[in-house]
C-alpha positions as CSV (number, residue, x, y, z in Angstrom):
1,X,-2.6,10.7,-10.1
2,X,-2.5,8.6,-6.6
3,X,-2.4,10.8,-3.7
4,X,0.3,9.1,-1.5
5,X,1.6,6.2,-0.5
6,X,1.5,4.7,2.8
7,X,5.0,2.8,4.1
8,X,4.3,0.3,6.6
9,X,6.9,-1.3,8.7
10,X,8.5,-2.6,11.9
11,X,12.0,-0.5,12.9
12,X,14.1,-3.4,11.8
13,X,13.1,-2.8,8.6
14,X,13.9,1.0,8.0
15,X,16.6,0.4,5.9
16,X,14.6,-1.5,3.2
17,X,11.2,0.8,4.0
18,X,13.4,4.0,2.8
19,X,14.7,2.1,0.0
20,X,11.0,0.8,-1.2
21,X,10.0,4.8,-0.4
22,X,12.6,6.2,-2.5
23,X,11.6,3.6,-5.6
24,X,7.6,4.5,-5.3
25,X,9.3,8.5,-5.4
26,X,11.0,7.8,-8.5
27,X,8.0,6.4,-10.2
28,X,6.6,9.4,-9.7
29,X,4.2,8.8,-6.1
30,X,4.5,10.3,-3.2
31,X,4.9,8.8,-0.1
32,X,5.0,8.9,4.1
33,X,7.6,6.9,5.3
34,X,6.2,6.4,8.7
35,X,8.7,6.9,10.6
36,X,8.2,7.4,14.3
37,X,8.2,11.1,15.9
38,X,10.2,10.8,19.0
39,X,8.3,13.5,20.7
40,X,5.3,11.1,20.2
41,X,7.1,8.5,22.6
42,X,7.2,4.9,20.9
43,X,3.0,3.9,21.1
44,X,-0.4,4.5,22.8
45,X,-3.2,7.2,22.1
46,X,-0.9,9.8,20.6
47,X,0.5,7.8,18.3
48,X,-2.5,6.3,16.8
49,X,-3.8,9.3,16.3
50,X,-0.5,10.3,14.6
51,X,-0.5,7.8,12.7
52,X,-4.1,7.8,11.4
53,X,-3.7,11.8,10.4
54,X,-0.8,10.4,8.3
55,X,-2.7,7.9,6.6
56,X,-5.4,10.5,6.2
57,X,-2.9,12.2,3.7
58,X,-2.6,9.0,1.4
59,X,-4.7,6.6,-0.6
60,X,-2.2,3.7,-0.7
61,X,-0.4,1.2,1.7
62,X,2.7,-0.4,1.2
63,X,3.4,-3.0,4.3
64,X,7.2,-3.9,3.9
65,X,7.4,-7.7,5.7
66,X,10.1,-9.7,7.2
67,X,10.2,-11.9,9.7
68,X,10.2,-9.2,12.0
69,X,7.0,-8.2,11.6
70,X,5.1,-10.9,13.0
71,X,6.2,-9.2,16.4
72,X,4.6,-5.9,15.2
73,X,1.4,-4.7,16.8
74,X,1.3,-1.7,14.2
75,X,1.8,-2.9,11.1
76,X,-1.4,-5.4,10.8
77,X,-3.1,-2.0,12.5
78,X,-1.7,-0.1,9.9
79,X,-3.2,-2.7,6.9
80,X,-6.8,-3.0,8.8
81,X,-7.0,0.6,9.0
82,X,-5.9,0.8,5.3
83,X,-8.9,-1.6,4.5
84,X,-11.1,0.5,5.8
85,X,-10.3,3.4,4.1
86,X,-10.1,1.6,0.9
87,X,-6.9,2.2,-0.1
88,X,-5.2,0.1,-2.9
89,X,-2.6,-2.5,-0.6
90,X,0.4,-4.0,-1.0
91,X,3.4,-5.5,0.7
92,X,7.0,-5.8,-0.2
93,X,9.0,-8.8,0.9
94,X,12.3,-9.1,-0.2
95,X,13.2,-12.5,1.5
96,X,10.6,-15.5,1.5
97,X,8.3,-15.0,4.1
98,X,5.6,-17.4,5.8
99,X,2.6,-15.1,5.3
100,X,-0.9,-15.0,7.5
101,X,-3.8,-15.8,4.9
102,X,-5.3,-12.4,5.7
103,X,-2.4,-10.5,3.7
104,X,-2.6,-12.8,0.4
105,X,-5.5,-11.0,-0.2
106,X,-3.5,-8.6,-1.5
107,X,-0.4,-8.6,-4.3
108,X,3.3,-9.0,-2.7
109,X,6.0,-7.2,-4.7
110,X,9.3,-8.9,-3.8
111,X,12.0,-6.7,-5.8
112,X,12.2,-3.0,-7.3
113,X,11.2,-4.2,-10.8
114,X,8.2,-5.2,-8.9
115,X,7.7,-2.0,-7.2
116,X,8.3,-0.2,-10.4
117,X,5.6,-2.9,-11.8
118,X,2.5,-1.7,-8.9
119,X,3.6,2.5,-9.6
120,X,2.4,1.6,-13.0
121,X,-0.4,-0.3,-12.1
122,X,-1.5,2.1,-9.5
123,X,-1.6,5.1,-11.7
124,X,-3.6,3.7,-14.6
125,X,-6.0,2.2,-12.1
126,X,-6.2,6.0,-11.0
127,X,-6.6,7.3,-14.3
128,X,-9.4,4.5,-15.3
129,X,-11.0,4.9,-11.8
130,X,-11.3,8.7,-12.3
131,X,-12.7,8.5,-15.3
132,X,-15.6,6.0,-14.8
133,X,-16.2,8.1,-11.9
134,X,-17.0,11.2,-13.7
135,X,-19.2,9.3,-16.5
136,X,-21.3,8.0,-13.5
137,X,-24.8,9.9,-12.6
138,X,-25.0,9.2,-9.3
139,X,-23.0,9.5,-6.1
140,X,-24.0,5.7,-5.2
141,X,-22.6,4.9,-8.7
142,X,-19.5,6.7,-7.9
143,X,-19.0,4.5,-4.6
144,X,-19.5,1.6,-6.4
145,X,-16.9,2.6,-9.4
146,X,-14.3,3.6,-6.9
147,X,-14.3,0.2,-5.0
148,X,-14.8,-1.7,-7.8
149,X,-11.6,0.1,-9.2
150,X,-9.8,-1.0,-5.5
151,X,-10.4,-4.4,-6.2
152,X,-9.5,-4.2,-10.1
153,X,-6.2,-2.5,-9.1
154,X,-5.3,-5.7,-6.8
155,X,-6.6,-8.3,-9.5
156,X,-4.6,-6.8,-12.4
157,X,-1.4,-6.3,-10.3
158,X,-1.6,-10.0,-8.9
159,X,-2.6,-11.2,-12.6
160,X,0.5,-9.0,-13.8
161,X,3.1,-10.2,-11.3
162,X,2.1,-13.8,-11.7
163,X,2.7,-13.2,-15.8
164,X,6.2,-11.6,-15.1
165,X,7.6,-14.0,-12.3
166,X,6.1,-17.1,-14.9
167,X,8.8,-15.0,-17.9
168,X,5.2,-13.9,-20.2
């Protein structure tokens, strides 16, 4: 089972961050909504470092974009940190949204069905990742499985979301 999901966003964007949270919940994930501690002021050092611990907890990333984000400094932070880390990325835009080439690399839900869609996705990845893993005789071979299985997850999802916006 997928440890946790990551939710990404700018402030204006709470409202539709909680609701995305709440949907990935229901599907059975857990997830940090990151939402700010005000004893941890509103950026610099601490924060980062808050923010990483968070993301230590979780294997996932959900950016939630609007138009608003392209003002963020945190949010692309947030998805190249994510990268690094491996996790399995997505982002959730309700409303069309001009994006920066860097983030089609990834699938973008843009409704619940959609969200309920990349739960599924995520957790048979898991399961299939898992598995090859522990078939695997070396610890190299495990690497290689596990991102292997990261990109596989983002492949399927986009092939699956394409098929389901197209009415297949």
């Amino acid at each position: 089972m997928p440890k946790k999901v990551f939710v990404s966003h700018k402030k204006e964007d709470s409202f539709t961050a909680s609701k995305v949270a709440e949907r990935v919940r229901a599907n059975g994930i857990s997830t940090y909504l990151d939402v700010v501690d005000d004893a941890l002021g509103s950026d610099g050092p601490d924060l980062a470092d808050h923010i990483r611990k968070r993301m230590s907890e979780c294997d996932q990333l959900m950016a939630v974009l609007s138009t608003a984000t392209k003002d963020s400094w945190w949010v692309p932070w947030e998805i190249g940190v994510a990268s690094e880390k491996d996790f399995r990325i997505a982002s959730y835009a309700e409303h069309y949204i001009t994006l920066p080439e860097y983030l089609q690399k990834w699938p973008v839900l843009q409704n619940m069905s959609e969200v309920d869609l990349y739960c599924e996705h995520s957790k048979r990845n898991e399961l299939t990742t898992v598995r090859k893993m522990s078939e695997a005789f070396s610890s190299q071979g495990r690497t290689t499985i596990f991102k292997s299985g990261i990109g596989d997850f983002h492949k399927d999802l986009t092939r699956a979301l394409t098929a389901k916006r197209r009415g297949f």
